[in-house]
C-alpha positions in Angstrom: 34.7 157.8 293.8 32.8 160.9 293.4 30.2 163.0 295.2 28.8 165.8 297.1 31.3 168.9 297.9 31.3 169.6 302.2 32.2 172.1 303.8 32.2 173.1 308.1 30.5 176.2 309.3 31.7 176.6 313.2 28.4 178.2 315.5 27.8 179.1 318.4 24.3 178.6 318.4 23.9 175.2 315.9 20.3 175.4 315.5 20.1 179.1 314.3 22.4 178.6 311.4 21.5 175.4 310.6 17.8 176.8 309.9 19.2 180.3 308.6 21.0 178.2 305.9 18.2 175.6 305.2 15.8 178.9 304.6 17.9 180.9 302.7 20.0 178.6 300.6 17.6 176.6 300.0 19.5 173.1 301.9 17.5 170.3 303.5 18.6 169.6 306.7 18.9 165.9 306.9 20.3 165.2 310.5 20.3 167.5 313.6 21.1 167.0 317.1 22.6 168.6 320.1 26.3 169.6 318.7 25.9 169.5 314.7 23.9 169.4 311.7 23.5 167.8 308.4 22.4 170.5 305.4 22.2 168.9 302.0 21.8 169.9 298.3 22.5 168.0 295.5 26.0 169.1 295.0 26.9 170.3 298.6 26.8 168.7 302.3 26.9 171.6 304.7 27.6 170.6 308.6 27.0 172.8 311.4 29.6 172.2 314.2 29.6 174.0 317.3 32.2 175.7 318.6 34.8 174.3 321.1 33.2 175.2 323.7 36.4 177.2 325.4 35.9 179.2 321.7 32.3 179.2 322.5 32.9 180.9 325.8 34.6 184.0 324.1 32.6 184.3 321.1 30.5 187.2 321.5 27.7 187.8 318.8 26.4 190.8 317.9 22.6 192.0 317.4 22.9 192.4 314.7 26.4 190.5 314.0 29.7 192.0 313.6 30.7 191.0 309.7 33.6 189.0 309.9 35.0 190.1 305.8 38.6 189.5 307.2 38.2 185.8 306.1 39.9 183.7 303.1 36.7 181.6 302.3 33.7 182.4 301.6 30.4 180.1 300.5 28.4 180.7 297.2 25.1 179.1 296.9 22.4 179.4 294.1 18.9 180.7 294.5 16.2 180.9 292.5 15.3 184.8 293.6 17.9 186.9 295.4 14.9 189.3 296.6 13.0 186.7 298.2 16.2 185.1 299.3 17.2 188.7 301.0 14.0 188.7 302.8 14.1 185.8 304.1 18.0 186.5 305.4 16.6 189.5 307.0 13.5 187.5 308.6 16.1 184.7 310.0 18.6 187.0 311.6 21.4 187.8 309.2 21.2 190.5 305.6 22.0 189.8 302.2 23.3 193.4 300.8 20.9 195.5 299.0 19.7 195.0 295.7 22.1 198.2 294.4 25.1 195.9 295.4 24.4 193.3 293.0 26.3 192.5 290.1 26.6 190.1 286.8 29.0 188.4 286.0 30.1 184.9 283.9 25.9 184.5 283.5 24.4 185.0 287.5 23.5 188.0 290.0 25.7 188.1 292.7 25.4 189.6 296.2 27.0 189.3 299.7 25.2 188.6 303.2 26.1 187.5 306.5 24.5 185.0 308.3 23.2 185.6 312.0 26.9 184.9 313.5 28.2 187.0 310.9 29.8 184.5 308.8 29.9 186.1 305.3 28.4 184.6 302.0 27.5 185.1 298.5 24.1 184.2 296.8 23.6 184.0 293.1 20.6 183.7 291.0 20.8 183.1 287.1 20.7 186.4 285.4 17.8 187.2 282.7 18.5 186.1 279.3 
């Protein structure tokens, strides 16, 4: 059996990434309530978990976030326009790089944010030509 790809995103505050990542990545949320959250695209699921709360309790986020880089995985999702994608980021609480630190590669723009709890990703848009 085939399907979508998933992946877990642990938060601390559930709704704020949830709607950080439906904004800027472009995902439909498709089920929300107190604890998680369903984001959808046609390849990916995304669920928001929140953290154990005893994790929860000594998380401490940033304004703006610490960047956690020190991490093996990170997300890449496709956008039609990194600008407008980087303004929203900004407008929702996290940064996508600027513009300078973009680079092509294998046919798309790439560039690095962080969400509002820090948690880095990549954005890509299909390059010109």
């Amino acid at each position: 059996m085939t399907g979508q790809a998933a992946a877990v995103i642990y938060a601390k505050d559930v709704a704020r990434v949830s709607a950080f990542y439906a904004g800027v990545a472009g995902l439909a949320v498709t089920h929300s309530e107190a604890g998680h959250a369903s984001l959808e695209s046609a390849a990916l699921q995304l669920f928001i978990v929140a953290m154990n709360p005893g994790v929860a309790a000594n998380a401490h986020i940033d304004h703006p976030p610490t960047v956690r880089e020190n991490t093996a995985l990170k997300f890449i999702f496709p956008v039609v326009s990194l600008a407008a994608a980087r303004e929203l980021a900004a407008a929702s609480g996290g940064a996508l790089k600027p513009a300078q630190a973009e680079w092509a590669f294998n046919g798309w723009r790439h560039c690095d944010g962080h969400d509002p709890e820090g948690n880095v990703f990549q954005l890509r848009e299909r390059a010109a030509g």
